[in-house]
C-alpha positions in Angstrom: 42.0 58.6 0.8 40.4 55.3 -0.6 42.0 52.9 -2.7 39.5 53.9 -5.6 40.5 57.3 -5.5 44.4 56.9 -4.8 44.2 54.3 -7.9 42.6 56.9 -10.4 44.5 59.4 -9.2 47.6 57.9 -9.8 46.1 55.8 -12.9 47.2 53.1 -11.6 44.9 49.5 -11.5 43.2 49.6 -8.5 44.2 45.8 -8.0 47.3 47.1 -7.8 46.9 49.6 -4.8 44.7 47.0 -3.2 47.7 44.3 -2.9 49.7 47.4 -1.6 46.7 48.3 1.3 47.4 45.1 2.9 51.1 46.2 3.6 49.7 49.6 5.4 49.4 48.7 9.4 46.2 48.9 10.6 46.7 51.7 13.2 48.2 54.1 10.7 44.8 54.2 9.7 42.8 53.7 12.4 41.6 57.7 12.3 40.8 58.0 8.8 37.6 56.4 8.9 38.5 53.0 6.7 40.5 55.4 4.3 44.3 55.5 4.2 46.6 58.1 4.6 47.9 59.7 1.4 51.7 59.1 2.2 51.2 55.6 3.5 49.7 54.5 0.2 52.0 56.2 -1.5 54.9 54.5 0.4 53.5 50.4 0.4 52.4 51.1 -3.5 56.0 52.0 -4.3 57.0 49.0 -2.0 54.4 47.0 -4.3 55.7 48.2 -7.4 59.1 47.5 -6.9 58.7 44.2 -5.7 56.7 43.2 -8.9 59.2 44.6 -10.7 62.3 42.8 -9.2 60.2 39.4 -9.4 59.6 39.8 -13.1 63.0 41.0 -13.5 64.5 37.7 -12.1 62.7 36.3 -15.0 63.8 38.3 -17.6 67.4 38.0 -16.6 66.9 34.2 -16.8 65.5 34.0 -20.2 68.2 36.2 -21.2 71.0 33.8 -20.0 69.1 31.0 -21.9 68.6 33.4 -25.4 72.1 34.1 -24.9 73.0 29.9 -24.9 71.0 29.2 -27.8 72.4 32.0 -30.1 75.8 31.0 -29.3 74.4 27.2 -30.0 76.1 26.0 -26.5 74.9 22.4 -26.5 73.4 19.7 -27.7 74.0 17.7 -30.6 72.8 19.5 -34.1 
């Protein structure tokens, strides 16, 4: 399966499942002919996704902790 089709398919931006690719080993693809194999895109775009989503969630959780400090007005000198 390409990257184009696993991407619409999935509707998902193809950018996306391109970054994922790169985690798929080169000879569990080797006889597909420069496609991938369905489950092995399925598996490093799920390993994709949740790693974007633990990075951004690191964030959140941060700005949180600092939302949380100014509406309890910890600090400084009003």
């Amino acid at each position: 399966m390409s990257i184009t089709e696993f991407a619409r398919n999935y509707q998902i931006p193809t950018s996306v499942v391109y970054n994922a690719s790169l985690r798929v080993p080169y000879e569990d693809r080797r006889e597909y002919d420069g496609d991938y194999p369905h489950d092995a895109l399925l598996a490093a775009t799920t390993e994709e996704l949740t790693s974007r989503n633990a990075f951004h969630q690191e964030k959140i959780d941060r700005n949180n902790t600092y939302l949380k400090a100014l509406s309890e007005g910890c600090g400084g000198s009003g």
